[in-house]
C-alpha positions as CSV (number, residue, x, y, z in Angstrom):
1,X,32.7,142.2,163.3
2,X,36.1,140.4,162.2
3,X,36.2,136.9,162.5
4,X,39.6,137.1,164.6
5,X,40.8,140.5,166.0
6,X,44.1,141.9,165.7
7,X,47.0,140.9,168.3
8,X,47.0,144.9,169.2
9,X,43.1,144.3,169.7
10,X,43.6,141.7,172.0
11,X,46.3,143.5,174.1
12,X,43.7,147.1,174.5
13,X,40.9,144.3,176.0
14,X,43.5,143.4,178.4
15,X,44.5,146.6,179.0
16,X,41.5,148.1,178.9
17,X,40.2,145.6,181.5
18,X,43.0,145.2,184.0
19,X,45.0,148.7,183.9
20,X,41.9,151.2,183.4
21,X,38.9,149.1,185.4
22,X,37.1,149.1,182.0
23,X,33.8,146.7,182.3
24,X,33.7,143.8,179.2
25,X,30.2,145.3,178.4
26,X,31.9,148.6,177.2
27,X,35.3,146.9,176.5
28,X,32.7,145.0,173.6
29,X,31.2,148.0,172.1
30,X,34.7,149.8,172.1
31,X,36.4,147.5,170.3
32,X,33.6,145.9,168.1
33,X,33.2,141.9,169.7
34,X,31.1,140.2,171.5
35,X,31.6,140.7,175.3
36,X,31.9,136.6,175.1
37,X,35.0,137.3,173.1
38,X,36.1,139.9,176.1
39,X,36.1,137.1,178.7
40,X,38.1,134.5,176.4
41,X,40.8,136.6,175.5
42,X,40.7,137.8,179.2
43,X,40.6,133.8,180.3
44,X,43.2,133.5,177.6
45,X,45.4,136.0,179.2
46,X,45.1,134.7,182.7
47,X,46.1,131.2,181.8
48,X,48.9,132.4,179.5
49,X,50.5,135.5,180.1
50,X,49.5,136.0,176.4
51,X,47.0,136.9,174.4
52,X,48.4,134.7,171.6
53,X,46.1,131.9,171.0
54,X,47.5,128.3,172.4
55,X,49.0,126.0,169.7
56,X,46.7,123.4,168.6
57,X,43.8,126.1,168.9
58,X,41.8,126.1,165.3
59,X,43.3,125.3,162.6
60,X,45.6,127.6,160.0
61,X,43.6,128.8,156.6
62,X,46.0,128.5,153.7
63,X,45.4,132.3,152.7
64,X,45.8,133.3,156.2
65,X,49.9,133.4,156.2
66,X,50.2,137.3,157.1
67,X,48.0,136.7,160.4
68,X,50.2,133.6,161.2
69,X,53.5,135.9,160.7
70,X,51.9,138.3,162.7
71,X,51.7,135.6,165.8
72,X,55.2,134.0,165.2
73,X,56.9,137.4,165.4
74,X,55.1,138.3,168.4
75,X,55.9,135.3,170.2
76,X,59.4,136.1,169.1
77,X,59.4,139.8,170.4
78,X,57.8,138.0,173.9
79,X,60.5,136.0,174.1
80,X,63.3,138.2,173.4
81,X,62.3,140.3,175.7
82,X,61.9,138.1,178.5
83,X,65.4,137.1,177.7
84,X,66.5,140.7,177.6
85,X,64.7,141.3,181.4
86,X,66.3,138.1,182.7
87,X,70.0,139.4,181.4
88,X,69.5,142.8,182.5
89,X,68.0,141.3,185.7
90,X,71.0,139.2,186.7
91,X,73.6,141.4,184.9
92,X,72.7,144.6,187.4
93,X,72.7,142.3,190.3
94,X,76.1,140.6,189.9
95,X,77.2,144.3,189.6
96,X,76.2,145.2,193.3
């Protein structure tokens, strides 16, 4: 097992869980954590929205910079696309 799983890794346990029924026992040996890790990045998801870790969570390692780019971009693409909803959103209805 990995020390931290992947953002894509986080976002199949959600997945997994909530769109396909899957049961954290089974969601644990699919993706290779403990089924503790299944219910915090479910409990993460259900208080966030996200399954980005909260700021102030851990702390950084100084050879860990690829991870970190990995979460600001994704935050990013989260937010740009909420953006992009909440145009299109009030865009289509001020044209009807």
């Amino acid at each position: 097992m990995s020390d931290h799983l992947s953002i894509g890794d986080r976002w199949r346990i959600v997945s997994l869980r909530l769109d396909q029924g899957v049961p954290p026992h089974r969601i644990a040996s699919v993706i290779g954590c403990s089924r503790a890790t299944v219910f915090n990045i479910l409990r993460l998801f259900h208080d966030t929205n996200n399954v980005i870790e909260r700021e102030g969570r851990g702390r950084a390692l100084l050879n860990n910079k690829n991870r970190i780019s990995d979460e600001i971009i994704a935050r990013m693409m989260a937010e740009n696309l909420m953006c992009y909803l909440f145009y299109s959103f009030f865009s289509y209805e001020s044209l009807h």
